[in-house]
C-alpha positions as CSV (number, residue, x, y, z in Angstrom):
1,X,51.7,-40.7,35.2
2,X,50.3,-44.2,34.7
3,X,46.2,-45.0,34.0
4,X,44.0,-45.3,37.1
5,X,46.2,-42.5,39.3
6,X,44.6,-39.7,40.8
7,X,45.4,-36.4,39.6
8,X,44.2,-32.6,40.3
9,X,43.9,-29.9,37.8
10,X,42.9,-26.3,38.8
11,X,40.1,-24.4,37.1
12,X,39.6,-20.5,37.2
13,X,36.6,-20.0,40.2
14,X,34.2,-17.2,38.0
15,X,31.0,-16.9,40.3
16,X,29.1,-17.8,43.2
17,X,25.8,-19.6,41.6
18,X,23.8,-19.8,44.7
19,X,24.5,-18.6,48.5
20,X,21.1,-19.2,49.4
21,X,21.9,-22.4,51.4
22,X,25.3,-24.4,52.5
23,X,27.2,-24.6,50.9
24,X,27.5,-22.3,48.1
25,X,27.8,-23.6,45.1
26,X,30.8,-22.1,42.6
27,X,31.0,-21.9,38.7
28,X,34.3,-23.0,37.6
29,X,35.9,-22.5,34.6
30,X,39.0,-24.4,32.8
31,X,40.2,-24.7,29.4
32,X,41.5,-28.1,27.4
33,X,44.2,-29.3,25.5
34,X,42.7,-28.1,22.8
35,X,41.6,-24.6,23.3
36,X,37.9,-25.6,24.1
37,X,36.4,-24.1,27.6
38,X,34.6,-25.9,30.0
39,X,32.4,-25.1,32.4
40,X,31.8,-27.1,35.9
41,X,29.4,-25.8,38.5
42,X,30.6,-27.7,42.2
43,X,29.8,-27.0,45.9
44,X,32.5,-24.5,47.1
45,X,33.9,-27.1,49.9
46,X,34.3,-30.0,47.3
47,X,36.7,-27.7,45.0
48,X,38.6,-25.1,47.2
49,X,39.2,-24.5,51.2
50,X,38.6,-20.8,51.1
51,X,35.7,-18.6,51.9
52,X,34.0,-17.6,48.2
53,X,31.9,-15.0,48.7
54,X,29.6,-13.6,46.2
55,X,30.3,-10.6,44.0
56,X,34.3,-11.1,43.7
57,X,36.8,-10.9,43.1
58,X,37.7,-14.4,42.8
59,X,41.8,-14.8,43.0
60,X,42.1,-18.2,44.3
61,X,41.9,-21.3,42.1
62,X,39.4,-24.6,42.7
63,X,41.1,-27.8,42.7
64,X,39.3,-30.9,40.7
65,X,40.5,-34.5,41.3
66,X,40.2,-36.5,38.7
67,X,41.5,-40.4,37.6
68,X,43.4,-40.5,34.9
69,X,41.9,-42.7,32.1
70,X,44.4,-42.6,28.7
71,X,47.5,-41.0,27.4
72,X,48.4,-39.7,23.9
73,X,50.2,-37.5,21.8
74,X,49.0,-34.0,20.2
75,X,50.0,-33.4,16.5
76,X,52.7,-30.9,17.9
77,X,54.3,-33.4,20.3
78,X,52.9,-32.5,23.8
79,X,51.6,-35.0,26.2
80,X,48.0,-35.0,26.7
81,X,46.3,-36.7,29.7
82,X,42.7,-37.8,29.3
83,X,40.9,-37.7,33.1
84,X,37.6,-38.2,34.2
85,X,36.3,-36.4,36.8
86,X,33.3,-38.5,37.7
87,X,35.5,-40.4,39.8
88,X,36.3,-39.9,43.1
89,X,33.8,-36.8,43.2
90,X,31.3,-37.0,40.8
91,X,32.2,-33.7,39.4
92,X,30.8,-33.1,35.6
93,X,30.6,-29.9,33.1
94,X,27.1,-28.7,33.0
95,X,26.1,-30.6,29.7
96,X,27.3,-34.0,31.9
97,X,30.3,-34.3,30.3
98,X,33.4,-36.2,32.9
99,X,35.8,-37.0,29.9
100,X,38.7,-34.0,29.2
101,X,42.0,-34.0,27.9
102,X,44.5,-32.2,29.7
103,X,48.0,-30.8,29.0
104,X,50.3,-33.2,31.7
105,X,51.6,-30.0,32.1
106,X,48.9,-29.0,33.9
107,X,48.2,-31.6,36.3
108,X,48.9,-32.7,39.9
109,X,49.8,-36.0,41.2
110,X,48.6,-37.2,44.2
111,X,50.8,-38.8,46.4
């Protein structure tokens, strides 16, 4: 994984915010290297290819794309990957935040 590649990383899909226009916009939900939770709110089309509709149960997972932005090393020796997902589609946790570091683990390299 090198600085500046394109990644994915899944988050959990937990509701359907609003259906009252296309397209439906999804709350999304992913936890950190660290333990914290985050939570993203996206339009369905942007993060997953399957119909979402409201009420459950949600099964599948959303896909985020994100650029990878630093590397380092937890206490305990795992590789942590720091991505930002405002880039390439604008996608931030409701507070605004785009910054989050991820297990390597748990991300998906483009090709």
């Amino acid at each position: 994984m090198k600085i500046g590649q394109q990644v994915h990383f899944s988050a959990r899909i937990s509701r359907v915010i609003d259906s009252s226009s296309y397209p439906d916009w999804l709350e999304l939900r992913f936890t950190d290297a660290h333990g914290k939770d985050w939570v993203l709110e996206e339009k369905a089309p942007v993060v997953t290819c399957e119909d979402v509709v409201p009420g459950g149960p949600y099964e599948e997972e959303a896909s985020i794309a994100a650029m990878i932005v630093d590397k380092q090393i937890a206490s305990d020796g795992r590789p942590i990957v720091v991505v930002n997902t405002d880039k390439p589609w604008g996608i931030s946790d409701v507070s605004g935040n785009t910054h989050f570091d991820l297990l390597a683990d748990n991300l998906i390299l483009d090709p």
